[in-house]
N, C-alpha and C positions, 0 to 999 in steps of 0.2 A: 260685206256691209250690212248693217243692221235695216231692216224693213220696218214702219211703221204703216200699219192696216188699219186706215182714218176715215170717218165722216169727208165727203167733199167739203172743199169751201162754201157757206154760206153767210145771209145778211153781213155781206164784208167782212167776217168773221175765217181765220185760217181753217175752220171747219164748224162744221153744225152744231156741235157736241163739244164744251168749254173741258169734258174731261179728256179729250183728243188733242183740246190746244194745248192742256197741260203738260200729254205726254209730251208733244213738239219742245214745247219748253224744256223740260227736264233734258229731253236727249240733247238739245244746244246746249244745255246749262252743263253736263257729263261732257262735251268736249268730245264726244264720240262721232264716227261720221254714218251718216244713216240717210234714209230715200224714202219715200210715201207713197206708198200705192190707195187710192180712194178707193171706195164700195160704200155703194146706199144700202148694201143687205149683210145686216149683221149676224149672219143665223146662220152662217158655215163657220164662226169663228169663238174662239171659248167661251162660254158660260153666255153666249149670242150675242155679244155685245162688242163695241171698238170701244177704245181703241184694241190693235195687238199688237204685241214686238215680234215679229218672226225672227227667230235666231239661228241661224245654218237650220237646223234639225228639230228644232223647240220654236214652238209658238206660246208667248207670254201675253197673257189675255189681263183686260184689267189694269187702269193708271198705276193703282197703289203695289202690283203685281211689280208692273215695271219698271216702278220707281224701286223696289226692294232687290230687282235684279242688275239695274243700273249700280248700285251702291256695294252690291257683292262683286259690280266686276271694276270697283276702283270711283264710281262718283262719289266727291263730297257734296253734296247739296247745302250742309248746313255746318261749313265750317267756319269757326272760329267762334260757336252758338254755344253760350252757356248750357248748364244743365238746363235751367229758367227759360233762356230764352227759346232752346227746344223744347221743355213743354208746353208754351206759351204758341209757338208754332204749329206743335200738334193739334191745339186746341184753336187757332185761326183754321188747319187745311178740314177738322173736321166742321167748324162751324159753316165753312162755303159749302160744303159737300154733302152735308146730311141736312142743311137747313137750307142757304140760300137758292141751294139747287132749284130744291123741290118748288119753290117761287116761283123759277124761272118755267119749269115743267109746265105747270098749271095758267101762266099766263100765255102757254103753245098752244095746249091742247085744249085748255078748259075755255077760253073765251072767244066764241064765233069768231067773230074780227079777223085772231088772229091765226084760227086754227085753218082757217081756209088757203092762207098763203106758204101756213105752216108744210100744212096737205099737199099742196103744191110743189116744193118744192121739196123736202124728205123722202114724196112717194114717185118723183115724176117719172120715172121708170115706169110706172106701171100705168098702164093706156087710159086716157082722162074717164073714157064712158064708165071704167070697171075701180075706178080709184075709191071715188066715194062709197062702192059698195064695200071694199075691200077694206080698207080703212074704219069705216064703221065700228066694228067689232073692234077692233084696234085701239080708237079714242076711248072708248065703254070701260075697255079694262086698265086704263090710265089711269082714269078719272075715277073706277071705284077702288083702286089703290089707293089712290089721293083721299080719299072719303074714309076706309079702310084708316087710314093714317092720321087723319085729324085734321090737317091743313087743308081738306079740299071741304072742310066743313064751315072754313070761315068766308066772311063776307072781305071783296077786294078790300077795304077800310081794314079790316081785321090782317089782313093776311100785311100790308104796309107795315100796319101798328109795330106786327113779330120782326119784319126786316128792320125797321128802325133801330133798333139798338147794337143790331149787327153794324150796321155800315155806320155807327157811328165809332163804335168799338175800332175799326178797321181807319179810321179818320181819327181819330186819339191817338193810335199807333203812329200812323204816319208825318204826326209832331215830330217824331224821334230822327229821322231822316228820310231818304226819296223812297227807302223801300220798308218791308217790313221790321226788318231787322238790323237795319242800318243801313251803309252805303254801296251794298250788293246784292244783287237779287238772291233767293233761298227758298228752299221748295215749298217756303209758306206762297211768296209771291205766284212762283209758280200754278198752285192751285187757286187762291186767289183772285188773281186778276182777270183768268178767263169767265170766272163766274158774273164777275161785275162786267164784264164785257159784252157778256152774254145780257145779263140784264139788259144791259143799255141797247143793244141790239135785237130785241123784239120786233117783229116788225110791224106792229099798231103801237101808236101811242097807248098804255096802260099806266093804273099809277105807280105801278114801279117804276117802268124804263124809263116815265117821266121823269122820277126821282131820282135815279142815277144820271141820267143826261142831263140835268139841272145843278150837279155835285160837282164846281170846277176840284175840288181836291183827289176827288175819286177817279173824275176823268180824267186827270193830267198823270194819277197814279198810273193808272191802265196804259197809259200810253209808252209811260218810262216803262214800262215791265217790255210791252211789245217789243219798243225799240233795243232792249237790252239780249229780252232771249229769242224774238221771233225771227 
């Protein structure tokens, strides 16, 4: 049986990490049968990061990894997908993942509020007195990525402004039917919806998760996705 090596559950969320829920999804959506082992510490597993596929003898690090091995070993993810509407797909799972992400990142780590609960709960393994020492370093080099990157240089108003036309984009789409690409979930949803999930799942009020928790079409999206692959 195939192993998935995930973020625990948090903020109600099937795990910390919306690119962990993805994988969950993908391996229901593959029809495969598979088990989850949690770990708070990503740094024994490839490129230090979860999710991973442990496969008998192979360890597949990385959603996009595993979504590429799931699909060599027999998943269609995006059957019945025009050429159009697979590039069109491509171009929804990269705009959650290279953009909406990074929103979500920055509303964790960058905003006191929320980074303290953030703290709390990402690091609680590690003994409260020595957390915030530990940690420290930790948030610094997020947040000068984030800066480094250009997005940790705008103002909350600013950083909205950028999501807005994603999540309308994604709210356009889903005129067409319940999911992305019609009336079955597709490895767009897939990536997708854990990110707005994610959104909404912040655990301060900010003006994003305001924004998505205020979106009945986004929320009811999110939710058909759960109920279909979680």
């Amino acid at each position: 049986m195939l192993t998935l090596i995930t973020y625990p559950p948090a903020f109600d969320q099937l795990s910390a990490s919306p690119f962990c829920v993805k994988a969950m999804y993908l391996l229901n959506l593959s029809g495969m049968s598979w088990q989850r082992d949690d770990t708070p510490d990503p740094r024994n597993w490839p490129k230090g990061k979860l999710p991973a596929l442990w496969v008998k003898d192979e360890i597949i690090g990385d959603s996009e990894n595993i979504r590429a091995w799931l699909e060599r070993n027999g998943a269609e993810f995006d059957k019945g997908l025009s050429d159009l509407d697979r590039a069109a797909s491509r171009a929804f799972i990269r705009m959650a993942e290279e953009h909406l992400y990074f929103h979500i990142l920055l509303d964790r780590w960058g905003d006191d509020r929320v980074w303290s609960i953030v703290r709390d709960t990402y690091f609680a393994a590690i003994p409260t007195l020595l957390r915030k020492i530990i940690t420290r370093p930790m948030r610094r080099a997020v947040l000068h990525g984030m800066h480094s990157q250009g997005l940790g240089r705008l103002t909350e108003a600013e950083r909205l402004d950028r999501v807005e036309p994603d999540l309308q984009a994604i709210t356009d789409r889903l005129w067409q039917g319940p999911f992305l690409f019609g009336n079955q979930p597709t490895a767009a949803d897939a990536s997708v919806a854990p990110m707005l999930a994610a959104m909404a799942a912040t655990p301060c009020d900010t003006a994003l998760s305001m924004r998505m928790r205020s979106d009945e079409i986004l929320t009811n999206y999110v939710q058909r996705v759960a109920e279909a692959l979680g």
